[in-house]
C-alpha positions in Angstrom: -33.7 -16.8 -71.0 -32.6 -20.6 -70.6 -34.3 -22.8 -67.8 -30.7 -22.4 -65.5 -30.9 -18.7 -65.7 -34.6 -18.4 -64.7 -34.1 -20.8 -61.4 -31.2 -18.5 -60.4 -33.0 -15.4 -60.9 -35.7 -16.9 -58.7 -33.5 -18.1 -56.1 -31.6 -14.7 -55.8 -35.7 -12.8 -55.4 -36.5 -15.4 -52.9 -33.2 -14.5 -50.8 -33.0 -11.3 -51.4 -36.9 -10.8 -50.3 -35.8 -13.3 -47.1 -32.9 -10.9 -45.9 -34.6 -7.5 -46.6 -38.8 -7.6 -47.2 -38.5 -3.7 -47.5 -35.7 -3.7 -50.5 -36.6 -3.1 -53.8 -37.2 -5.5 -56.7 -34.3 -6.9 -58.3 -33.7 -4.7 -61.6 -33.6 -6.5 -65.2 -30.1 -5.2 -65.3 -29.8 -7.5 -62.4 -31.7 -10.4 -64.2 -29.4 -9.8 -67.7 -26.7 -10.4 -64.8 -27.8 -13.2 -62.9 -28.7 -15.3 -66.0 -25.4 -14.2 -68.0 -23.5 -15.8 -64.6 -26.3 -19.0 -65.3 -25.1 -19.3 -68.4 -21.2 -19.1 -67.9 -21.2 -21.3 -65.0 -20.5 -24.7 -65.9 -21.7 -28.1 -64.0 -18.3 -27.9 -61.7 -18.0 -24.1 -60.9 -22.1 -23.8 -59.9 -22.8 -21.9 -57.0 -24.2 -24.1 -54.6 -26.8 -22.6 -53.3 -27.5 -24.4 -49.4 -23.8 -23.5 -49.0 -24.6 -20.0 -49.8 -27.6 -19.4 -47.7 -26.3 -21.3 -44.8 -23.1 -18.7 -44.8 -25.2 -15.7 -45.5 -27.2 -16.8 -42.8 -24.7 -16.9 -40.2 -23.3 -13.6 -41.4 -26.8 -11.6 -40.7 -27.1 -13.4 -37.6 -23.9 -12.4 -36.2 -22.4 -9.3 -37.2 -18.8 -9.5 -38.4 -19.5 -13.4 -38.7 -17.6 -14.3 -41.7 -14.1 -14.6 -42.5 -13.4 -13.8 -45.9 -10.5 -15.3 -45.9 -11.9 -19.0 -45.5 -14.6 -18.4 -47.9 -14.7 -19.8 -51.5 -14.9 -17.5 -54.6 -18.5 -18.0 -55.0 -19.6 -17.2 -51.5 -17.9 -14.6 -51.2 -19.6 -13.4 -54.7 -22.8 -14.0 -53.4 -22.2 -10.9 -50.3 -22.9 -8.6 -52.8 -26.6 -9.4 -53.0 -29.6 -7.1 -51.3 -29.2 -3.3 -51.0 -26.1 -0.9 -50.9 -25.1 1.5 -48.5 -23.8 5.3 -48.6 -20.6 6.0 -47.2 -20.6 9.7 -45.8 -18.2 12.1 -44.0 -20.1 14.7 -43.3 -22.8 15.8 -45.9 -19.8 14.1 -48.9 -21.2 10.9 -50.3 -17.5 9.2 -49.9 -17.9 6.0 -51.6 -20.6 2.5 -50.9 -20.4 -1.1 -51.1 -22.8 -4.0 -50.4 -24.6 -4.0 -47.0 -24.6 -7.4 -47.0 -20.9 -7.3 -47.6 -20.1 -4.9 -44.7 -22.4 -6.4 -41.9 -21.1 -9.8 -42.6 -17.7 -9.0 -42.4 -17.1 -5.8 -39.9 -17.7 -6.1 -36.1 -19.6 -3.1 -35.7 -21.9 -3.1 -38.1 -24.9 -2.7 -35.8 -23.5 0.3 -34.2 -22.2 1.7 -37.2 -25.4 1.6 -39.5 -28.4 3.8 -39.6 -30.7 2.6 -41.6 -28.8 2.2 -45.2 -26.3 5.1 -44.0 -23.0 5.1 -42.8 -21.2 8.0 -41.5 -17.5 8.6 -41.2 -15.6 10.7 -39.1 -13.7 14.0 -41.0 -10.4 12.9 -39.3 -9.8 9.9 -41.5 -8.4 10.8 -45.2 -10.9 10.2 -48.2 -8.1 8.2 -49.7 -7.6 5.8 -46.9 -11.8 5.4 -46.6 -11.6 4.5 -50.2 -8.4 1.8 -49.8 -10.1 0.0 -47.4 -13.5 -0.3 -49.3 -12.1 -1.1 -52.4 -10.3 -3.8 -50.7 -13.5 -5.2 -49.5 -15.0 -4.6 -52.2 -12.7 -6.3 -54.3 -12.4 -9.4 -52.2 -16.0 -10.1 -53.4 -14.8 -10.0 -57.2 -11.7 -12.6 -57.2 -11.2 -15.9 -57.0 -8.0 -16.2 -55.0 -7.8 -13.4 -52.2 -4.3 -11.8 -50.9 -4.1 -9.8 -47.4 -4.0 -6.2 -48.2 -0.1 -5.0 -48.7 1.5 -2.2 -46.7 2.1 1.0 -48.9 5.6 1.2 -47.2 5.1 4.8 -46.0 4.5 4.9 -42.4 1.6 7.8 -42.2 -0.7 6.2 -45.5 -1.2 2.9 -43.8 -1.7 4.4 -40.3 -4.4 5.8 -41.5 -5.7 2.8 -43.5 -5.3 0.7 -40.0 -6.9 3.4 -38.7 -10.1 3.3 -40.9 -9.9 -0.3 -40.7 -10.3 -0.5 -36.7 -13.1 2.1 -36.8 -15.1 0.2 -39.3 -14.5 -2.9 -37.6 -12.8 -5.0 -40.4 -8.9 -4.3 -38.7 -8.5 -8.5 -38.9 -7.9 -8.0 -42.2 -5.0 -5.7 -41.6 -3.3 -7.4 -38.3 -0.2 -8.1 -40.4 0.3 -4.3 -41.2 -0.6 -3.9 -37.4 1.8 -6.3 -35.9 4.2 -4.9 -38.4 4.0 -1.1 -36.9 3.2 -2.6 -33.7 7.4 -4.1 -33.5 7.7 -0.9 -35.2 7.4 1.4 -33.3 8.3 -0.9 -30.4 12.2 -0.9 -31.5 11.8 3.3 -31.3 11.2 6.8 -29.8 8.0 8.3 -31.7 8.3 11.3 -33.1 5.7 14.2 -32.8 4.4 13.9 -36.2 3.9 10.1 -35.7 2.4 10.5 -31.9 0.3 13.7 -33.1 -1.0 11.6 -36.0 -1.9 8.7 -33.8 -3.3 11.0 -31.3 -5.6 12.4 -34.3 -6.5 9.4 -35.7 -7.2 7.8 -32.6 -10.8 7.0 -31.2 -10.4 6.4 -27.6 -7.4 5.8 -25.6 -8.7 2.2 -25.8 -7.5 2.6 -29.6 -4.6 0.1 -31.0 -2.1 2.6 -31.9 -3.2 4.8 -29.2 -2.6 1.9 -27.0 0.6 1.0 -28.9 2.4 4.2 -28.9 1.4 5.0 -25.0 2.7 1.8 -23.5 6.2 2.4 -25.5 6.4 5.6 -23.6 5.6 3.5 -20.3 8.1 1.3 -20.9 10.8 4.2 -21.8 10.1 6.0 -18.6 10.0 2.5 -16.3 13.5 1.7 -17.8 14.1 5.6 -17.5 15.6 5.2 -21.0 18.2 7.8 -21.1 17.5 8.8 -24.8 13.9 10.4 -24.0 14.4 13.4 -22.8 12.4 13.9 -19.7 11.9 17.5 -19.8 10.4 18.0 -23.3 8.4 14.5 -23.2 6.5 16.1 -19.6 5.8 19.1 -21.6 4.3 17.6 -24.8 2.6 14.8 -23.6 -0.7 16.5 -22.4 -1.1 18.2 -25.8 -2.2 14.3 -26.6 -4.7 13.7 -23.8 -5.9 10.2 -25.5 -2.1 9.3 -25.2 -2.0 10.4 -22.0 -5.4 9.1 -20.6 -4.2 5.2 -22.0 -1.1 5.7 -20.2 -2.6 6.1 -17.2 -4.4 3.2 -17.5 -1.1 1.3 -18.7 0.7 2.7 -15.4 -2.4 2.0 -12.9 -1.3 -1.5 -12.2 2.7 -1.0 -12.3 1.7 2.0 -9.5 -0.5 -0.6 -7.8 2.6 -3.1 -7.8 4.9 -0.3 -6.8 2.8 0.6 -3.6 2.4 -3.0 -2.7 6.1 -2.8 -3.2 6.6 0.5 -1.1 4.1 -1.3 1.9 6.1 -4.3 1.8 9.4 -2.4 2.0 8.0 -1.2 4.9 6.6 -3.4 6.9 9.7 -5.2 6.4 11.6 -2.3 7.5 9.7 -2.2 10.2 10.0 -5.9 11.4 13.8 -5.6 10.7 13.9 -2.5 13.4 11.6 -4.2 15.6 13.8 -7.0 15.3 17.3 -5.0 15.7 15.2 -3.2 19.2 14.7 -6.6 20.2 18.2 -7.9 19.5 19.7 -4.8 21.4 17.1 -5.3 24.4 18.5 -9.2 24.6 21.8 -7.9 24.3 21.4 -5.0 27.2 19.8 -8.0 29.3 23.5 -10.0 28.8 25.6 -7.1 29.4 23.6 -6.0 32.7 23.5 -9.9 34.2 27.4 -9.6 32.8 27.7 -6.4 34.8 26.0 -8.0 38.1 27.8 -10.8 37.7 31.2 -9.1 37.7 30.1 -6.9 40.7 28.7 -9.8 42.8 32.4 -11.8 41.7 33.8 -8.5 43.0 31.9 -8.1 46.5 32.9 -11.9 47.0 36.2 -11.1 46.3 36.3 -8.0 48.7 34.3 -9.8 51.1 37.0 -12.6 51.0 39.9 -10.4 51.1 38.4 -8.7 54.3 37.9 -12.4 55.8 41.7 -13.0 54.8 43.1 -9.6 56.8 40.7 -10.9 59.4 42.2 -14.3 59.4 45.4 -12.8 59.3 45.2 -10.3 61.9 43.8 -12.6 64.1 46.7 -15.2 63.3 48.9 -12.0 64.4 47.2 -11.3 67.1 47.3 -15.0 68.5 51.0 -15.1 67.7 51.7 -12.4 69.3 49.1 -13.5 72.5 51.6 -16.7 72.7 54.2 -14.8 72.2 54.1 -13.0 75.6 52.3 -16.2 77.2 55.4 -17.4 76.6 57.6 -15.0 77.6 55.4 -14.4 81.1 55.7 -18.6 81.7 59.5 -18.6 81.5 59.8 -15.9 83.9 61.3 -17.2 87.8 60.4 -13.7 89.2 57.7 -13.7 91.4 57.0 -10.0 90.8 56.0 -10.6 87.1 53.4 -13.2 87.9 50.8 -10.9 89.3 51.4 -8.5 85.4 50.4 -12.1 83.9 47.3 -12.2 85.8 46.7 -9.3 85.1 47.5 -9.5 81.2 45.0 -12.9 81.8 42.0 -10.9 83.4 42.5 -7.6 80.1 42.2 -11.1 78.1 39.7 -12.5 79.4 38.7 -15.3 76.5 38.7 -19.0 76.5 41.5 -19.2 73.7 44.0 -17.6 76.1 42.6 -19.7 78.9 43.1 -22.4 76.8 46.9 -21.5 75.8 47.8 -21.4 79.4 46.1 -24.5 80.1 49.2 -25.8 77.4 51.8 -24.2 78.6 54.4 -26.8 80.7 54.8 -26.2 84.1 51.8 -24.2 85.7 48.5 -25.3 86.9 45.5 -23.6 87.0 44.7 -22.7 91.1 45.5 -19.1 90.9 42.1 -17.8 91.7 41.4 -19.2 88.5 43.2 -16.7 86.2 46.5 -17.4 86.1 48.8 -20.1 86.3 50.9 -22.3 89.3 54.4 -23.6 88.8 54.5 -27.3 88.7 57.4 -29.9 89.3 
């Protein structure tokens, strides 16, 4: 074993001891391999080790840490240090894959691990568990990486972005998941494809759960004619994940639509209170209008009463000086005392008045009638 071989088998037992005190000892299959890489590597394609630990470092501390995607050939090489974990679905070993490699890469690796175990749901396919860890496993083994490709049948990579999500490494895939995303976006599902979702799905807080429930809100918001009604209300609560996330979606569009309702109201309210107060100004108008034309109308009686008094009265005086007249052209001495008389019925200053006028006759006749004068 040259000198280069025997500092990098040292330096992988010192990290590997670092990371895990508990694992095993690295075997001499692993020594034959870690001084084989010594050997190949040439001064400007050495793994540089501070660059190494430092990202390794940062990966254990925080779960999900490291992007493979930004990370150079050799560090991504070195994930596949320390111990391996089992895959399982139930008691079926399914496949395994550096633990180093998975905690670095997926979000929930702390919740997902026990111990060197990790156990997988029965709804997800074998061969989509296997896709996605060959992937990852793969990505550890090549010098150039490429985003995992779409196998262009809709219900294969479901359940590959399905696997993905649940194993916390869906960043990977958000290409194939924007892609189904528009999707399914620009259509109606179908049962199988909603059934398949709804199967596949972990929570209603799941992205295709998610996905595939707020296209339905949206259809029956827009009250899209092609979805019929009457079969959708009888098939969606066969999905209840589905049906629970759109709930959720429509909890603040019901929100917005009672604010809406309370606002309609209140402003119908204001308008009626408004109209109640428009019609109680208007009632005010027409009942001054009303008094108004009934006090024009009393004056107007009241004035045509004063007229026929005026006018009777003029009548009346005409007719007075009329037979004053009459009574002071008489010569017969027999019709004086019938004007005295007439005088005394009278009885008011304006006839006493109208005598006083009258040419010819004074006023010594006992003081009611009238003298002849020459």
């Amino acid at each position: 074993m040259t000198c280069r071989a025997h500092k990098n088998l040292l330096k992988v037992k010192a990290a590997a001891k670092e990371r895990d005190p508990n694992s095993v000892k690295p075997t001499k299959k692993s020594a034959v391999n870690g001084a084989t890489n010594g050997i190949a590597s040439n001064e400007s394609n050495s793994l540089d080790t501070t660059e190494n630990d430092s990202t390794l470092d940062a990966a254990v501390d925080s779960p999900g840490g490291a992007d493979l995607m930004d990370m150079s050939g050799m560090q991504r090489k070195a994930l596949t240090q320390g111990p391996i974990i089992k895959i399982n679905q139930g008691k079926l070993v399914v496949d395994e894959m550096p633990r180093l490699l998975f905690v670095s890469t997926s979000t929930k690796a702390n919740e997902l691990l026990k111990g060197n175990k990790l156990n997988v749901p029965e709804r997800f396919s074998l061969e989509a568990i296997a896709t996605v860890v060959k992937w990852l496993k793969e990505a550890t083994q090549k010098a150039y990486m490429k985003k995992p490709m779409r196998t262009e049948t809709f219900f294969k990579d479901i359940q590959n972005l399905c696997v993905a999500e649940y194993l916390g490494v869906s960043r990977y895939w958000q290409h194939q998941i924007q892609f189904y995303r528009t999707f399914l976006k620009k259509k109606i599902p179908s049962e199988e494809e909603v059934a398949l979702i709804e199967k596949l799905g972990d929570s209603p807080e799941d992205t295709f759960v998610h996905i595939v429930a707020d296209r339905f809100c949206f259809l029956l918001r827009k009250k899209n004619e092609s979805l019929d009604m009457e079969k959708f209300n009888e098939n969606i609560p066969k999905y209840p994940k589905v049906h629970a996330a759109m709930e959720a979606i429509n909890a603040p569009w019901e929100e917005i639509k009672r604010q809406r309702r309370e606002e309609a109201a209140r402003h119908k309210t204001a308008k009626a209170e408004h109209r109640a107060f428009i019609q109680r100004r208007e009632d005010d108008r027409i009942a001054r209008e009303a008094k108004k034309l009934q006090l024009e109308a009393e004056k107007a009686i009241q004035k045509a009463q004063l007229e026929a008094r005026r006018q009777a009265r003029e009548e009346a005086a005409k007719k007075d000086h009329i037979k004053l007249h009459t009574y002071t052209k008489a010569n017969d001495a027999n019709e004086f005392p019938d004007f005295i008389g007439f005088r005394k019925s009278r009885s008011d200053d304006k006839m006493w008045k109208e005598c006083q006028r009258v040419k010819g006759y004074g006023t010594d006749l006992g003081g009611y009638g009238c003298t002849t004068s020459t």
